[in-house]
C-alpha positions in Angstrom: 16.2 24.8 24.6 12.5 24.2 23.9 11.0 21.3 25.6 10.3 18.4 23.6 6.4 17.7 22.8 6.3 14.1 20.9 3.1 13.4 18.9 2.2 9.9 18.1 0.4 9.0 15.2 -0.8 5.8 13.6 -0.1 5.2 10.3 -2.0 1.7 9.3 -3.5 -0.6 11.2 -3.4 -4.3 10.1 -6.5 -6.0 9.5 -4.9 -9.6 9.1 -5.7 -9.8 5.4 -3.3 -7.3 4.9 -0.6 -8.3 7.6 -0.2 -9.5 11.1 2.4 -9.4 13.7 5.1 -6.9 12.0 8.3 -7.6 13.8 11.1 -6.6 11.7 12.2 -2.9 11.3 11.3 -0.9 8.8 13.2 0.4 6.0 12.7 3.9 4.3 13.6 5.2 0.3 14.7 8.4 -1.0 11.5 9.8 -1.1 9.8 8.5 2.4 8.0 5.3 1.2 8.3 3.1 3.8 8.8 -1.1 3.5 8.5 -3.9 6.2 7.1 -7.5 6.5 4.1 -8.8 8.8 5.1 -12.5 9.4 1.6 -13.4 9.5 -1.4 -12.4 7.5 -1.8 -12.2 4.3 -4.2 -13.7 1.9 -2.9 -17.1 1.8 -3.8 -19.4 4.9 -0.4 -22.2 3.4 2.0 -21.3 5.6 4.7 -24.0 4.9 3.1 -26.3 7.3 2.6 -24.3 9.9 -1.6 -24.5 10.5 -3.7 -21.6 11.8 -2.1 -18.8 9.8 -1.5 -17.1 7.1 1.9 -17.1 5.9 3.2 -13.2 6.0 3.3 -10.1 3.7 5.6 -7.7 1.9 4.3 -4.2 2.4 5.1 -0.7 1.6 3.4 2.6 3.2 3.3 5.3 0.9 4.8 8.6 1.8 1.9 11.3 0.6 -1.1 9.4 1.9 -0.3 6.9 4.1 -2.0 4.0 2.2 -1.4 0.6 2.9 0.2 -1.2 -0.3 0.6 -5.7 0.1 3.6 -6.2 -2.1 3.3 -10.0 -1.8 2.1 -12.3 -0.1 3.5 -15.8 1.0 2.1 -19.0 0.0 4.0 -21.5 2.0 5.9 -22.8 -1.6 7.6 -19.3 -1.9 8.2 -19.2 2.1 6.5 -18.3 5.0 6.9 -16.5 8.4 9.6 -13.3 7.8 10.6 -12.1 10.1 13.7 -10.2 9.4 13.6 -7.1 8.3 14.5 -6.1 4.3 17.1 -4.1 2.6 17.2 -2.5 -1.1 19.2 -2.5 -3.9 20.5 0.6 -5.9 17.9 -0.1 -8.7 14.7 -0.3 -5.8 14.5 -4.1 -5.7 13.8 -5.3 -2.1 15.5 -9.0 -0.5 14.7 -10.5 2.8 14.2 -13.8 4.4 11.3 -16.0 5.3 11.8 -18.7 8.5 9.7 -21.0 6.8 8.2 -22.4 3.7 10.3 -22.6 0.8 10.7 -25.9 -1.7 11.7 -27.6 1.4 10.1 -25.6 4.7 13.3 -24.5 5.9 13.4 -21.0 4.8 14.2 -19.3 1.9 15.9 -15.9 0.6 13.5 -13.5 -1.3 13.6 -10.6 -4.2 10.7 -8.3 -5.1 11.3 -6.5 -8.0 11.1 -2.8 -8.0 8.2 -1.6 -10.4 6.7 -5.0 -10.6 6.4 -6.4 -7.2 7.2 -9.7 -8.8 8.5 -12.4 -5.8 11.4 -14.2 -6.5 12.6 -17.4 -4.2 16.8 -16.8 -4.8 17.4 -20.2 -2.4 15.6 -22.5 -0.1 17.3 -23.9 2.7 17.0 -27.3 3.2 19.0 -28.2 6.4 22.1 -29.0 5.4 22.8 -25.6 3.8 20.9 -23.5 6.8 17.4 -23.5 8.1 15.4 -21.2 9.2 16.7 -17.4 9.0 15.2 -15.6 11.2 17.1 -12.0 10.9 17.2 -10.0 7.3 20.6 -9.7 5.0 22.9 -7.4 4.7 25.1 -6.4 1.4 28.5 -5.4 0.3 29.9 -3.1 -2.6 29.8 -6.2 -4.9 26.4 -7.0 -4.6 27.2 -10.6 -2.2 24.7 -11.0 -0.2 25.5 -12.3 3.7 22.3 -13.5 6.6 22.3 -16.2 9.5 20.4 -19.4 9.8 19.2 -20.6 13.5 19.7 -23.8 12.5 21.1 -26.5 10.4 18.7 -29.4 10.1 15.1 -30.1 10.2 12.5 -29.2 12.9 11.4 -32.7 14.3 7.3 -33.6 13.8 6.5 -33.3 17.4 7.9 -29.9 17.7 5.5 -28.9 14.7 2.9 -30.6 16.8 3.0 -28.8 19.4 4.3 -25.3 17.9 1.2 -24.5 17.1 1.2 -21.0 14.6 4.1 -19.9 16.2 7.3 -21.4 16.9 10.2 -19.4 19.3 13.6 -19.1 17.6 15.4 -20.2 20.6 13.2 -24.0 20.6 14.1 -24.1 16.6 17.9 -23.4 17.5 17.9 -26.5 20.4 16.1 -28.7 18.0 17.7 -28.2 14.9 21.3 -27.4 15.4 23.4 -24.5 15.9 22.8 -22.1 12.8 25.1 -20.9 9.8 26.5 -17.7 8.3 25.9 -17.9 4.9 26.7 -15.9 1.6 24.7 -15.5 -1.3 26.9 -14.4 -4.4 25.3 -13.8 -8.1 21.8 -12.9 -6.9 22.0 -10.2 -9.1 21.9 -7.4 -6.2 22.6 -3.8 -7.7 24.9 -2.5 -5.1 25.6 0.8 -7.3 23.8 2.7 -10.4 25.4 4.7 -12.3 24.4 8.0 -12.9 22.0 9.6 -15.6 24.0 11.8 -18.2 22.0 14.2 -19.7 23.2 15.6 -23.0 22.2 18.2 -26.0 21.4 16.8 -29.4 20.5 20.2 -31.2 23.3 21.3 -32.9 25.1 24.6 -32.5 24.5 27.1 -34.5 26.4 30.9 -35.6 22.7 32.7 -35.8 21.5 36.0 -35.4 18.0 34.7 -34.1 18.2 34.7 -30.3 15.2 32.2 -29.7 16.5 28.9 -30.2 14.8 25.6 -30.1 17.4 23.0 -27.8 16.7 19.7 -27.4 18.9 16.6 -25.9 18.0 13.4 -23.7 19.0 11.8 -20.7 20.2 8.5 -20.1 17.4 7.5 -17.2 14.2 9.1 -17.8 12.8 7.3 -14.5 16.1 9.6 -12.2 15.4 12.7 -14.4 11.9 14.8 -14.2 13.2 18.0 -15.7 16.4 19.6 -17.7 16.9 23.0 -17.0 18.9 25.4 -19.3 21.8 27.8 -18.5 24.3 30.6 -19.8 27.5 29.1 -18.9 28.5 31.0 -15.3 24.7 32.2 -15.1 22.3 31.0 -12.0 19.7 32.4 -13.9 17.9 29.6 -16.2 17.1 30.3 -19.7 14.9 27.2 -19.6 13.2 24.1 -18.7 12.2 21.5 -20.5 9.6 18.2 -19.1 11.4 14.8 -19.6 10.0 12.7 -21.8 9.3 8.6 -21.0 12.1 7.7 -23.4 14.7 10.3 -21.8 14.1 13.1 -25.0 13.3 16.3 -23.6 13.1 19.8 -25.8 12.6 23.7 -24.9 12.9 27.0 -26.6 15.7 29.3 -24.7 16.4 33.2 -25.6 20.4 33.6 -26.0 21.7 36.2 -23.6 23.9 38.0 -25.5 25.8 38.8 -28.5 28.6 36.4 -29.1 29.2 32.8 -27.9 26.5 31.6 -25.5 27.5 28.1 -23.4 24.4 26.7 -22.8 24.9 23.8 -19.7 21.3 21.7 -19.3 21.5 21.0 -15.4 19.5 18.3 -13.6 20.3 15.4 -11.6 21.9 14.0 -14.0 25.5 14.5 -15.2 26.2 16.6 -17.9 27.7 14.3 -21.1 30.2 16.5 -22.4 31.8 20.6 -22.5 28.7 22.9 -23.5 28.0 23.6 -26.9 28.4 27.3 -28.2 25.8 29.3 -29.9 26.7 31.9 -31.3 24.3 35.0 -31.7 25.7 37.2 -34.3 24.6 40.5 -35.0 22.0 41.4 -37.5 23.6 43.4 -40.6 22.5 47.4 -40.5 19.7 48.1 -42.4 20.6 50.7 -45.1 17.6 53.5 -46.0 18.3 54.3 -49.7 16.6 57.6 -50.3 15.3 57.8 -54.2 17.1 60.4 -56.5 14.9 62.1 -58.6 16.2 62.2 -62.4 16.2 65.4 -64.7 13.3 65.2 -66.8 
């Protein structure tokens, strides 16, 4: 067995405008991007009341290059201080916790929206519900949401006094109470998607051309790149065809063979229904009349 030979490499460095302090883990998509919170930094210096600060960041890391994306960035009203780490929906949206800040400084639960990065608040503690969360959520099939407060009341003046920008979990916990579980149902988590159908539109013809123009869509342009084209049985595609932003995609295909051909268009996504048949008939002979001469 070869000996193991780790390599370290750094992938960003915060700068404090675009983070500080990540402490959660961090959580990975399909295709590598990575997603974590900083629960400080950030452009916004309202942290919920807690001074010398900014309140925390949303961030992802992308995959090819490495860069550095801020997702959001706390202001205090929308929460402050994550420090749990996140988890994703089906559909890409991210939710997560922040320890502060909220309508009411106690906390709240968050959503970023995939493809728009908008922030959404789904609750704010405010004590008698939960305060401060300082671990992420976790999810089941039916898209409930579950998480942990550390306490259950509010955090007395003169501990913000002399908290300074940071306050330990365990002096929140002895202040405040002895936490909650709590559940979260209707947040509109997408626990499952289902999955893209990609069908033929072109109808089938009985022809004797064997290039044949075949077109069909798929049901979620954004799953689906490409449609390929084959014989039914075959490994051998006919064809490939780009996806279109609306989900229409179109190629040209040569038919195989004489007779029926099956064609199956194969991608990610699930074929609608049986394979149409085109059937490539066989051009009629070609008869070579040779002229007669008449008597004169």
């Amino acid at each position: 067995m070869p000996t193991p030979s780790p390599t370290l490499t750094t992938l960003v460095t915060f700068n404090g405008v675009d983070g500080q302090d990540p402490e959660g883990t961090l959580l990975a998509d399909a295709a590598g991007n990575l997603y974590g919170t900083t629960s400080n930094g950030g452009t916004d210096t309202d942290n919920g009341g807690f001074p010398g600060a900014a309140a925390g960041t949303v961030f992802e890391i992308v995959k090819s290059t490495n860069s550095l994306i801020t997702l959001a960035t706390f202001n205090g009203t929308d929460g402050a201080l994550p420090y749990g780490s996140l988890i994703a929906d089906a559909a890409g949206n991210l939710y997560g916790t922040t320890s502060s800040g909220g309508a009411n400084g106690d906390g709240s639960v968050f959503e970023i929206a995939k493809g728009t990065d908008a922030l959404t608040t789904l609750v704010s503690f405010d004590g008698t519900n939960g305060a401060h969360p300082g671990a992420g959520l976790v999810a089941d099939a039916a898209g409930n949401l579950y998480g942990t407060t550390a306490g259950n009341g509010q955090i007395p003046e003169e501990l913000l006094a002399t908290g300074g920008s940071r306050i330990n979990l365990p002096d929140i916990t002895a202040a405040v109470g002895n936490g909650t579980v709590f559940e979260i149902s209707g947040a509109g988590f997408v626990a499952s998607v289902a999955p893209p159908v990609v069908a033929v539109t072109s109808p089938a013809v009985v022809t004797a051309a064997a290039v044949q123009t075949i077109s069909g869509t798929v049901t979620d342009s954004n799953a689906v790149g490409s449609v390929s084209i084959y014989d039914n049985g075959s490994t051998t595609a006919l064809a490939t065809a780009t996806v279109g932003a609306g989900g229409a995609w179109s190629t040209v295909a040569t038919l195989p063979t004489q007779g029926s051909n099956s064609l199956i268009p194969t991608s990610p996504a699930t074929p609608a229904a049986a394979p149409p048949l085109w059937t490539r008939s066989t051009p009629p002979r070609r008869r070579w009349l040779r002229p007669r001469a008449s008597a004169a």
